[in-house]
C-alpha positions in Angstrom: 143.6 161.7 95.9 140.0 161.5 95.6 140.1 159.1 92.8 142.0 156.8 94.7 139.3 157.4 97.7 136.7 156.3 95.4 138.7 153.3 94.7 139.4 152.4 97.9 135.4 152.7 98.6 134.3 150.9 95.3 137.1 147.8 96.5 135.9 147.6 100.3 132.2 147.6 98.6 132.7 144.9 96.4 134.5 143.3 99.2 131.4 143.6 101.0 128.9 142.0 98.5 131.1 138.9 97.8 131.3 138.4 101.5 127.1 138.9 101.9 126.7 136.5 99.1 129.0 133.9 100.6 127.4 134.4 103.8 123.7 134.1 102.7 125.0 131.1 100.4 126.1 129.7 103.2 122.9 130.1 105.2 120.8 128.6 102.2 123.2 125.3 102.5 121.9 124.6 106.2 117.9 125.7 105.8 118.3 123.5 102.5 119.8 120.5 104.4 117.4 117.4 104.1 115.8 115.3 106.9 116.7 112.5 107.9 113.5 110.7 106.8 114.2 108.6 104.6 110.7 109.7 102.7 112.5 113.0 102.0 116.4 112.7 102.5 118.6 112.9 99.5 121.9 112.0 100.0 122.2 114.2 96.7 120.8 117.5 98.3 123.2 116.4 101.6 126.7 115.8 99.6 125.9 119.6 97.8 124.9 121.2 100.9 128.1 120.2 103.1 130.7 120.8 99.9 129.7 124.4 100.2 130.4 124.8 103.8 133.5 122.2 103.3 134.5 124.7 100.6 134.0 127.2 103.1 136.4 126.6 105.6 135.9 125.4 109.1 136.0 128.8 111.2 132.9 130.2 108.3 131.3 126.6 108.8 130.7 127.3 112.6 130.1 130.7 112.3 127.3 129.6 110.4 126.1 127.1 112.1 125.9 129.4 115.4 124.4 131.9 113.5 121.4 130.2 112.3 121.0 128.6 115.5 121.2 131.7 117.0 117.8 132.5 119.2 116.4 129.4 118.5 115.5 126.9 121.0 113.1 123.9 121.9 112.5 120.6 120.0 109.5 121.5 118.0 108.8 123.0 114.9 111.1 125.0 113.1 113.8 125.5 115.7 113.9 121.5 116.4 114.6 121.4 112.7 117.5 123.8 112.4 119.2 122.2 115.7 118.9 118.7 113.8 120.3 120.5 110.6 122.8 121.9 111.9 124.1 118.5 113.6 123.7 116.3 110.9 125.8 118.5 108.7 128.2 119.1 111.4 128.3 115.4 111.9 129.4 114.8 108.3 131.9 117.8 107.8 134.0 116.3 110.7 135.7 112.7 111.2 137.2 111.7 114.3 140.9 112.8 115.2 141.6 109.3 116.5 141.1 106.5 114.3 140.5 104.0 117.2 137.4 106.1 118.8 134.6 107.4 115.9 133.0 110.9 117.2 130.1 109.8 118.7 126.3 111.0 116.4 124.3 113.7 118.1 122.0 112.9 120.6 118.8 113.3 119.2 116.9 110.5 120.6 117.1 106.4 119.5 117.4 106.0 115.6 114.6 104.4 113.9 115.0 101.9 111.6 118.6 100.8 112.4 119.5 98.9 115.2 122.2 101.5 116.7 120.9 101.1 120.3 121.9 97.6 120.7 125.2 97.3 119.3 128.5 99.0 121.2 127.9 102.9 121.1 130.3 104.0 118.3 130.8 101.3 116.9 134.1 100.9 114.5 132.1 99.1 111.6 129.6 102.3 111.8 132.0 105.5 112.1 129.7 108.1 110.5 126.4 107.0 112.6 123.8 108.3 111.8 125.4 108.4 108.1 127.2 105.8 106.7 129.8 106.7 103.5 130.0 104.4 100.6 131.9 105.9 97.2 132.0 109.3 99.0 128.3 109.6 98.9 126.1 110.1 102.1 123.7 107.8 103.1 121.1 108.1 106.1 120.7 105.0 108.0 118.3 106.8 110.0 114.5 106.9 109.6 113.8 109.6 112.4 114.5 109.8 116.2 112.4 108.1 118.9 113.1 111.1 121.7 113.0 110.6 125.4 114.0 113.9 127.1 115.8 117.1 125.5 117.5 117.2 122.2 121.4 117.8 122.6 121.4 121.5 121.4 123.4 122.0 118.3 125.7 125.1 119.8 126.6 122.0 122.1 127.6 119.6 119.1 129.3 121.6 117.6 131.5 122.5 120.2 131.7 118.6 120.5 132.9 117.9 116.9 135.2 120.6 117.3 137.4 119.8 120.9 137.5 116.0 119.6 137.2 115.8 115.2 139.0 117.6 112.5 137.2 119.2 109.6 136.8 117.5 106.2 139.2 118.1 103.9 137.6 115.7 100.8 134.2 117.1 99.5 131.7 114.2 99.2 130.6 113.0 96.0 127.8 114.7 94.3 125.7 111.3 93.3 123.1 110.1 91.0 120.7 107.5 91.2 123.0 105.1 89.8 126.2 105.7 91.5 123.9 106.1 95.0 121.9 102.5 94.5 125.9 101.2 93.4 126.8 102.6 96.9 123.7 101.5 98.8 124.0 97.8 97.4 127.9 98.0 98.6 126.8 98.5 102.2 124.4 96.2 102.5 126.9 93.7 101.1 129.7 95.1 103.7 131.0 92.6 106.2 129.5 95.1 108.8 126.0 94.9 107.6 126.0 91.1 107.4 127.6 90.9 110.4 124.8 93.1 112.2 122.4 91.3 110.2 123.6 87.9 111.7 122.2 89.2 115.1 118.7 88.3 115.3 118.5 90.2 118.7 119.8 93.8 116.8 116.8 94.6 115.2 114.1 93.7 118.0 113.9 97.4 118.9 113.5 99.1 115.2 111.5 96.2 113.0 113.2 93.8 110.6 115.9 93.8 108.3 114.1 93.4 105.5 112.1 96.4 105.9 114.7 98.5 107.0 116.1 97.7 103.8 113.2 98.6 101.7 113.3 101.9 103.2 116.5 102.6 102.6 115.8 102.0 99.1 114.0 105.4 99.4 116.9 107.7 99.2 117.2 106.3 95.3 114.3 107.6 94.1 114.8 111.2 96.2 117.8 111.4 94.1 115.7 111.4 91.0 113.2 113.8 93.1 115.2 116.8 93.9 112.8 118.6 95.3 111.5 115.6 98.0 115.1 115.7 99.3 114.7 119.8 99.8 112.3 120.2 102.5 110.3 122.2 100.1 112.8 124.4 99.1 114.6 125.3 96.0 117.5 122.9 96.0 121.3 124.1 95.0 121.4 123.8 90.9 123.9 121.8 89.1 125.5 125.4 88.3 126.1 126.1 91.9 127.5 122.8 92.8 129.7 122.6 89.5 132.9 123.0 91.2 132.1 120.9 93.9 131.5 118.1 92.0 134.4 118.2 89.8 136.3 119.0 93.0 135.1 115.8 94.6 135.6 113.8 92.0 139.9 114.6 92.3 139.4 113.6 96.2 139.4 109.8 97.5 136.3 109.3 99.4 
């Protein structure tokens, strides 16, 4: 009798530590999430970061993301940074439940360095705003937020993503600098960037398209530099992300 006691409480303890772990691993993929300045973003750092909470499950995902919004408020410093963090990866680990109407991106403010505000809001050719997906990899069209008034609060996203998108069941490709320049060069041969780029009047607001492209260029050579793309933190090694990326690489983008 006792020994099976001890059992019981060796089992329930061991439960507990793989549970910690996963929970404290999980908390590491959001504060490790990059910005979306394209000076720093990696779309590297990104695809490993959302594969673990993918891997998680969608109930652990939220959980998460409530908890490490939790007591945090205001747009400024650090807490503006964890409600943005917790967005954008909510933004990429759900897609829309109806093909015909993309969830809508958080509201964060105006996107810099795309023209976003003066095409349709959601537009079909730009599903994953403010991400776009080539070859399962994530790429930031975004190069910051231009805020007037309150960001949308990340508790309030999420709830969003949830009543109208369905988690991600593919993991995202875990790229390099070649197979994330190959992607990059695909979009901005798409039909929907030379169609946006056909509209002299889209990119009044943010610049040109010819610097918006040079910028975007950027998220190469933070691919190369892992530790840009991990707002100064130790990003997830190519141990921890093993799985993922041989997991990806069985799923269609």
């Amino acid at each position: 009798m006792k020994t099976s006691l001890v059992a019981v409480t060796v089992l329930f303890g061991t439960m507990y530590l793989c549970s910690q772990a996963q929970a404290d691993e999980l908390q590491t993929a959001v504060a490790s999430f990059p910005q979306l300045r394209l000076q720093v973003y990696s779309p590297e750092v990104a695809a490993r970061c959302a594969n673990v909470l993918l891997q998680a499950g969608e109930e652990r995902a939220c959980a998460t993301f409530l908890e490490a919004v939790k007591g945090r408020h205001g747009d400024s410093g650090e807490s503006g940074t964890v409600n943005m963090q917790v967005c954008h990866l909510c933004r990429l680990l759900f897609t829309s439940a109806n093909s015909s109407q993309p969830l809508r991106r958080p509201a964060l403010g105006a996107i810099q360095g795309f023209p976003a505000e003066s095409i349709i809001r959601g537009p079909p050719e730009w599903p994953d705003l403010p991400f776009v997906l080539a070859d399962g990899i994530p790429l930031s069209l975004c190069q910051g937020y231009a805020l007037s008034g309150v960001h949308e609060t990340a508790e309030h996203y999420v709830d969003y993503c949830r009543a109208n998108g369905r988690f991600r069941t593919n993991l995202f490709t875990i790229s390099t600098t070649i197979t994330t320049s190959n992607a990059l060069v695909s979009v901005l041969a798409s039909p929907a960037w030379k169609s946006l780029s056909r509209k002299n009047e889209a990119w009044s607001y943010d610049g040109n398209e010819n610097e918006a492209k040079r910028r975007l260029w950027a998220q190469v050579s933070n691919v190369a530099n892992p530790q840009v793309g991990a707002n100064g933190r130790q990003p997830f090694s190519s141990e921890t992300n093993r799985a993922s990326g041989a997991a990806a690489s069985r799923h269609s983008p």
